[in-house]
C-alpha positions as CSV (number, residue, x, y, z in Angstrom):
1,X,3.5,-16.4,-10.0
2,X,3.6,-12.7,-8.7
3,X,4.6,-12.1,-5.4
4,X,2.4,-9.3,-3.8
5,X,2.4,-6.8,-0.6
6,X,-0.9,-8.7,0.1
7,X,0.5,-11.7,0.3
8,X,3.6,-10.8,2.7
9,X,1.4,-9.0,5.2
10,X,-1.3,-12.1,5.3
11,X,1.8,-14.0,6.4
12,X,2.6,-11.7,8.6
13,X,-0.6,-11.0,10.1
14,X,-1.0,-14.9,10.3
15,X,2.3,-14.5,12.8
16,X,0.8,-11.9,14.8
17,X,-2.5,-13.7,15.2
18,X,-0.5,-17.1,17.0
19,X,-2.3,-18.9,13.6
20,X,1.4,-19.8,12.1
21,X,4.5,-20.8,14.0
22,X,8.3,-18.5,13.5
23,X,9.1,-22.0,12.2
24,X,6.5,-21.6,8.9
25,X,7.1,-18.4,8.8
26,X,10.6,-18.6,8.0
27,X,10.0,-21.9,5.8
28,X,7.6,-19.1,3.7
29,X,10.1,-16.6,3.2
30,X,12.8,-18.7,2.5
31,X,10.8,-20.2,-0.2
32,X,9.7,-17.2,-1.5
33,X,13.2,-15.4,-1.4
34,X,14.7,-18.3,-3.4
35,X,11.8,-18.7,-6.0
36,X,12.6,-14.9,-6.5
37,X,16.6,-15.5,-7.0
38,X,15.8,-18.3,-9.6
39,X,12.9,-16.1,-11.7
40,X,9.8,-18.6,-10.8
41,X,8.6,-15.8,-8.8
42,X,7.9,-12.3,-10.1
43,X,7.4,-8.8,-8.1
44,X,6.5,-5.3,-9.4
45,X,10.4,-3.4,-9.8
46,X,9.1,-0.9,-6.9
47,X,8.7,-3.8,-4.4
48,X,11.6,-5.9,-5.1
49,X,13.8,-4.1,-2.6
50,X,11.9,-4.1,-0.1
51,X,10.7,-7.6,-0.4
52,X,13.9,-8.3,-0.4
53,X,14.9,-7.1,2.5
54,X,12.2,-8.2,4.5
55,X,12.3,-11.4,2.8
56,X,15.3,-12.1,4.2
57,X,14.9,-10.9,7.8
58,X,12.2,-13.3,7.8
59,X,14.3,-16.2,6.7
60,X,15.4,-16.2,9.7
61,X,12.5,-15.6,11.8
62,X,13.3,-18.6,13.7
63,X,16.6,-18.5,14.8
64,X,18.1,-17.5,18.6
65,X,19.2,-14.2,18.1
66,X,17.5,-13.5,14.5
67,X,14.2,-14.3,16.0
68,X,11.3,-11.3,15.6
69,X,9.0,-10.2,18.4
70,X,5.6,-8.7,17.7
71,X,7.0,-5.4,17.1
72,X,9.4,-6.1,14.3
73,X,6.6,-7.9,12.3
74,X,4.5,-5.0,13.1
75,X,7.2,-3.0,11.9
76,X,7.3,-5.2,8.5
77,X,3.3,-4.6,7.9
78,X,3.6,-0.7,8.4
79,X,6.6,-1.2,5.8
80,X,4.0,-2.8,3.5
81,X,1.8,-0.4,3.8
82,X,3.6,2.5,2.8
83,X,3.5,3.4,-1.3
């Protein structure tokens, strides 16, 4: 399976939209970021760092403290959609 910018930013968008909780969100990346670290999940070499990185922020996405508003996940979907 290939992990793409397409499907980060639906996940993201979904967020934004009120159409997923922080809760799946988080349950998403976490799943994502592990399949990654184990090799059952592939990404083009130029992404990997950045998915990465906002991989792991979203881990998170549901924790006090850790927790992002609508501006950081805006933030992560302009990140996306730079080449």
């Amino acid at each position: 399976m290939i992990l793409t910018r397409r499907d980060i930013r639906t996940q993201l968008q979904a967020r934004l939209a009120h159409r997923s909780s922080a809760e799946q969100l988080a349950h998403w990346a976490v799943e994502r970021f592990y399949a990654l670290e184990q090799g059952t999940l592939t990404v083009d070499e130029r992404d990997l760092p950045l998915f990465r990185t906002i991989l792991d922020d979203l881990m998170f996405a549901d924790s006090p403290g850790f927790a992002l508003d609508d501006t950081d996940l805006q933030r992560l979907v302009a990140q996306l959609d730079e080449l």
